[in-house]
C-alpha positions as CSV (number, residue, x, y, z in Angstrom):
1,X,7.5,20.3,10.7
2,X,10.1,18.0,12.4
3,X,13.9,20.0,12.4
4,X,14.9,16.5,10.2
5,X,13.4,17.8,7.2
6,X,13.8,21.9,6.5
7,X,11.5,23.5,3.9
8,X,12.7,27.0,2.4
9,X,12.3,28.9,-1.1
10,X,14.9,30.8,-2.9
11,X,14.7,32.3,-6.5
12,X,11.8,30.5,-7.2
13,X,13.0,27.0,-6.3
14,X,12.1,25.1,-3.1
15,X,14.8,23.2,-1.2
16,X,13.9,20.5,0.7
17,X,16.7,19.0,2.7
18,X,16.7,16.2,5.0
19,X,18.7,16.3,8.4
20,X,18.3,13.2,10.5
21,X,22.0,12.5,11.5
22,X,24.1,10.1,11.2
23,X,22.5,8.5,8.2
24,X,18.7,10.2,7.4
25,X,16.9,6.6,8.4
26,X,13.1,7.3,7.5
27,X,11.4,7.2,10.5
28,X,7.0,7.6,9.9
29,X,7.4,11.0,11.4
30,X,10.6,12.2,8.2
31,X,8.1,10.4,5.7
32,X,5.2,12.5,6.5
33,X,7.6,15.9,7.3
34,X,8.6,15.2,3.4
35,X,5.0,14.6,2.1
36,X,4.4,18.3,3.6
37,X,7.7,19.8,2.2
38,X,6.3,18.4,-1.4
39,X,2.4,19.5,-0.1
40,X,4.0,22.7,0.7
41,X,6.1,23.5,-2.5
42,X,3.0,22.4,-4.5
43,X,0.5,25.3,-3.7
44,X,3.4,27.7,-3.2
45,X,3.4,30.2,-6.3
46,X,7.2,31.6,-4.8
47,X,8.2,27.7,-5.9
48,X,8.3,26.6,-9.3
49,X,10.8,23.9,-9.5
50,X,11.9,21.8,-6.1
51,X,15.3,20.1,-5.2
52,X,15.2,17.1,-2.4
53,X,18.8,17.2,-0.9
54,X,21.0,16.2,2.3
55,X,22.6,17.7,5.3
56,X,24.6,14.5,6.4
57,X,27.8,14.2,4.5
58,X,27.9,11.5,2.6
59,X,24.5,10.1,3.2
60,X,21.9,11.4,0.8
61,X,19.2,8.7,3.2
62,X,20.1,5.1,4.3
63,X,16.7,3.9,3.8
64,X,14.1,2.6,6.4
65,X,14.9,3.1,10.3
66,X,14.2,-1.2,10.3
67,X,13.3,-0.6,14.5
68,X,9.9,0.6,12.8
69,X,9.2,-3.0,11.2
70,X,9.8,-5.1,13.9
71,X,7.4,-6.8,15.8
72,X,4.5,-4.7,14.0
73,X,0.6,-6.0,12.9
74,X,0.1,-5.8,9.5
75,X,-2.0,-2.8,10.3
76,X,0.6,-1.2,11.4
77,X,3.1,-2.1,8.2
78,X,0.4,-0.8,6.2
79,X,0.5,2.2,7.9
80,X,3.8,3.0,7.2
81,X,3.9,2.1,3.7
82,X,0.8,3.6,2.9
83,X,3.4,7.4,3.5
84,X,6.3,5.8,1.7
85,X,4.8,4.0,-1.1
86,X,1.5,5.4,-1.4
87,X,1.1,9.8,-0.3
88,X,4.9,10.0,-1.1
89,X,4.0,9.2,-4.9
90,X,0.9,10.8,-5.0
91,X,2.1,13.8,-4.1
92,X,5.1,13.6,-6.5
93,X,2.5,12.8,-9.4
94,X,0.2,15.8,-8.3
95,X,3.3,18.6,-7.6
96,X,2.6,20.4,-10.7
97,X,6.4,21.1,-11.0
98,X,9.5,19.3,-11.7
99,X,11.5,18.1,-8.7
100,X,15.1,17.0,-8.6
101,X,17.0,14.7,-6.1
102,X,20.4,15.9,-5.5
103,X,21.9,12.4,-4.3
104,X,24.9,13.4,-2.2
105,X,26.2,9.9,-1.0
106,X,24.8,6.5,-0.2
107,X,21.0,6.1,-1.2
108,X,19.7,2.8,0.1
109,X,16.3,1.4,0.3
110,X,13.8,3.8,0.8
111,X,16.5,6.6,0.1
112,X,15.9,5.3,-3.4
113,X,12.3,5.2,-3.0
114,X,12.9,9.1,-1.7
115,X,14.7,9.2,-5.0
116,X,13.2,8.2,-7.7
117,X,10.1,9.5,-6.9
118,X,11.8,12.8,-7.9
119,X,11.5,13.6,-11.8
120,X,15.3,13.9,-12.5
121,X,18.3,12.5,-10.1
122,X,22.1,14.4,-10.2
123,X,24.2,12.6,-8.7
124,X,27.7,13.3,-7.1
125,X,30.3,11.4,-7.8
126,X,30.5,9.6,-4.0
127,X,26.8,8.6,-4.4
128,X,26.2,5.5,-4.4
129,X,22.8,3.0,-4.6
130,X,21.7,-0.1,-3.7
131,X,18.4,-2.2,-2.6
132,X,20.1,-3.9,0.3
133,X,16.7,-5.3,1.3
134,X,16.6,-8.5,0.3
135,X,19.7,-9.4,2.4
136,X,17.6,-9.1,5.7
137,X,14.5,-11.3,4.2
138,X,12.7,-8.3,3.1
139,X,11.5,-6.9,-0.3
140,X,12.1,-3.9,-2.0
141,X,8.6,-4.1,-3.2
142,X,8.0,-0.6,-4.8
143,X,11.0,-1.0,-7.2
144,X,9.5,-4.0,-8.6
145,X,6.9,-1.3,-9.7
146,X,9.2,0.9,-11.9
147,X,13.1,-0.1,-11.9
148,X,12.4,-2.4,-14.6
149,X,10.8,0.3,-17.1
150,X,13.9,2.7,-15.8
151,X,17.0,-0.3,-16.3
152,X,15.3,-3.5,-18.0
153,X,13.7,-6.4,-16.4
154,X,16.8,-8.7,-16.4
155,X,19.3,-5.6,-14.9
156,X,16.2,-5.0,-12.4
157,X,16.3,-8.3,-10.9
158,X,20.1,-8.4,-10.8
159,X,20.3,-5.0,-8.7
160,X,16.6,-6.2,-6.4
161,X,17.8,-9.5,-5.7
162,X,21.5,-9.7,-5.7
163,X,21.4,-6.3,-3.4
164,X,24.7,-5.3,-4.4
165,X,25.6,-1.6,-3.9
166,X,27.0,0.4,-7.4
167,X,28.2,3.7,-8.2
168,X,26.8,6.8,-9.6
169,X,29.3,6.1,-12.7
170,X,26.9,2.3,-12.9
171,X,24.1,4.4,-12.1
172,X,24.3,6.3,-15.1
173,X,25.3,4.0,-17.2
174,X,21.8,2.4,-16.6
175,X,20.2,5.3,-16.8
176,X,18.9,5.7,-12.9
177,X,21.0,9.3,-13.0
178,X,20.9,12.4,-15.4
179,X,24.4,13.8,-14.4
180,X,27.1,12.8,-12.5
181,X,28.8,16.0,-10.9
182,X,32.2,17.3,-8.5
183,X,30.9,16.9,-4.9
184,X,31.4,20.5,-4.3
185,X,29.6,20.8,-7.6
186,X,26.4,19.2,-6.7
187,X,24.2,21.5,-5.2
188,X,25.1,24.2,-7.8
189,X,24.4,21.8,-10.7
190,X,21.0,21.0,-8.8
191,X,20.3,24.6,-8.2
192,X,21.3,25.5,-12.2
193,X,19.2,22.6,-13.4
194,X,15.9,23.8,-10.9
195,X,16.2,27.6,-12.0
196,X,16.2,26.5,-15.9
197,X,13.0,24.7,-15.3
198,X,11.6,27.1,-13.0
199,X,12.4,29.9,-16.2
200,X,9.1,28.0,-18.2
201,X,5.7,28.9,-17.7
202,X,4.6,27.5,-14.9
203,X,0.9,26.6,-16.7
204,X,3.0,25.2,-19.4
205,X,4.7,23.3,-17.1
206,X,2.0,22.6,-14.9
207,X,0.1,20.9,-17.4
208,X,2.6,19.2,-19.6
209,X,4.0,17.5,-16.5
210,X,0.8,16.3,-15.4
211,X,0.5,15.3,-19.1
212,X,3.6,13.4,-18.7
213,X,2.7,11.7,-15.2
214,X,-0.4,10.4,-17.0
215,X,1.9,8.8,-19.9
216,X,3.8,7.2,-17.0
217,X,1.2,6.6,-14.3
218,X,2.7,3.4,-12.2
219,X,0.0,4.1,-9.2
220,X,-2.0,0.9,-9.0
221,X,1.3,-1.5,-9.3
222,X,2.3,0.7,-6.2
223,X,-0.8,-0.1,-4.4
224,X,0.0,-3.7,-5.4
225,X,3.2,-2.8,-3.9
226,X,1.8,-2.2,-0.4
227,X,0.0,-5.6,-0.2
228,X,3.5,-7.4,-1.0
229,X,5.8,-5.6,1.3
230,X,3.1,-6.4,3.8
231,X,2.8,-9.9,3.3
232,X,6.2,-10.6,3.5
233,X,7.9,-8.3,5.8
234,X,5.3,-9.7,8.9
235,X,6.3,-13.3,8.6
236,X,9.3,-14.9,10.4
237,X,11.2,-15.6,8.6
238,X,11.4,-11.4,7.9
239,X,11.2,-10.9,11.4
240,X,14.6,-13.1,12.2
241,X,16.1,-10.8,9.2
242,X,15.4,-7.7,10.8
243,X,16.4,-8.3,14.4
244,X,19.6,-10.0,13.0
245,X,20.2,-6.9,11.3
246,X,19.7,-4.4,14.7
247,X,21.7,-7.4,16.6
248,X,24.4,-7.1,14.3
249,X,24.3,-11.2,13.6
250,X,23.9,-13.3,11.0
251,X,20.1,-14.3,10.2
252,X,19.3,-17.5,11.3
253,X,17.1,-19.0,8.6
């Protein structure tokens, strides 16, 4: 597994902490080290509850490295978002035991796909979130899926298509975030939060989570999700966005 993303298991909950300085961009490589770290924790009996967490100060995961997009076949797009959208979601829904995001600082992009994939998010009270996508002509395509169920449709499209960053303090408010915390008291809170669950019967858990996933399956719009990102992201007009954004210039569209 890839030094960016360390897997280890302490008092019956699995850490899994991403390390890809300066900001954690997901690179294919980090999205498939994390589908391992999950893949890992799942058939590990020593792990009964998981926390996804940061190394980088003040960057919980700035989203997508964007240098993976450009220039790409849709094959290749596809390829990509089949480990982000797709196996990063499936394994969530098949873990068989809760998993908490301990958000640290900025969480963009696919840093909230990383996110809210998790079953509970605490947040510190630096965090911050936003789907900064849509400023560089490309879609945040998997949050059409659920951020709607999470904050309402109308709040949804606001936060998607405006692309405006907010607080943990806005975050909450909406209901994104299940405790706002100290930054010193984050992974503490995280850890506390991980052993309570990890105190339950694990069959209990097992199955009343899965019970739970089933209530709230959202697989097949994320499939649909795939196809979207796709057909946008290879067009131009997308294209001009991203290498505008690498070039540090305004898109010309």
């Amino acid at each position: 597994m890839p030094d960016a993303v360390r897997y280890a298991v302490a008092e019956r909950v699995a850490r899994i902490v991403l390390d890809r300085p300066p900001v954690n961009a997901l690179s294919l490589d980090m999205i498939r080290a994390v589908i391992a770290a999950l893949r890992r924790a799942a058939a590990d009996d020593e792990a009964r509850a998981v926390v996804l967490s940061s190394a980088v100060a003040r960057h919980f995961c700035a989203g997508l490295d964007l240098a993976v997009l450009l220039g790409k076949s849709r094959r290749e797009v596809r390829e990509f978002l089949q480990a982000l959208y797709i196996d990063l979601h499936e394994c969530q829904f098949n873990l068989g035991k809760p998993s908490i995001a301990a958000v640290n600082g900025s969480a963009r992009g696919g840093g909230m796909t990383m996110a809210i994939s998790c079953d509970v998010i605490v947040a510190s009270r630096g965090a911050t979130f936003g789907y900064p996508e849509i400023k560089i002509g490309v879609p945040p395509a998997i949050h059409f899926a659920h951020l709607p169920c999470i904050v309402g449709r109308h709040r949804a499209f606001e936060l998607l298509f405006g692309g405006r960053a907010f607080d943990a303090r806005e975050a909450f408010d909406f209901g994104l975030v299940s405790k706002i915390v100290d930054d010193d008291e984050l992974e503490p809170t995280a850890t506390a939060l991980a052993a309570d669950f990890a105190a339950k019967s694990p069959t209990v858990m097992r199955q009343a989570r899965a019970a739970f996933m089933r209530q709230n399956d959202d697989r097949r719009r994320i499939a649909d999700a795939v196809e979207d990102f796709c057909n946008v992201v290879t067009t131009e007009a997308a294209q001009e966005g991203i290498r505008a954004f690498l070039e540090k210039r305004a898109p010309n569209w």
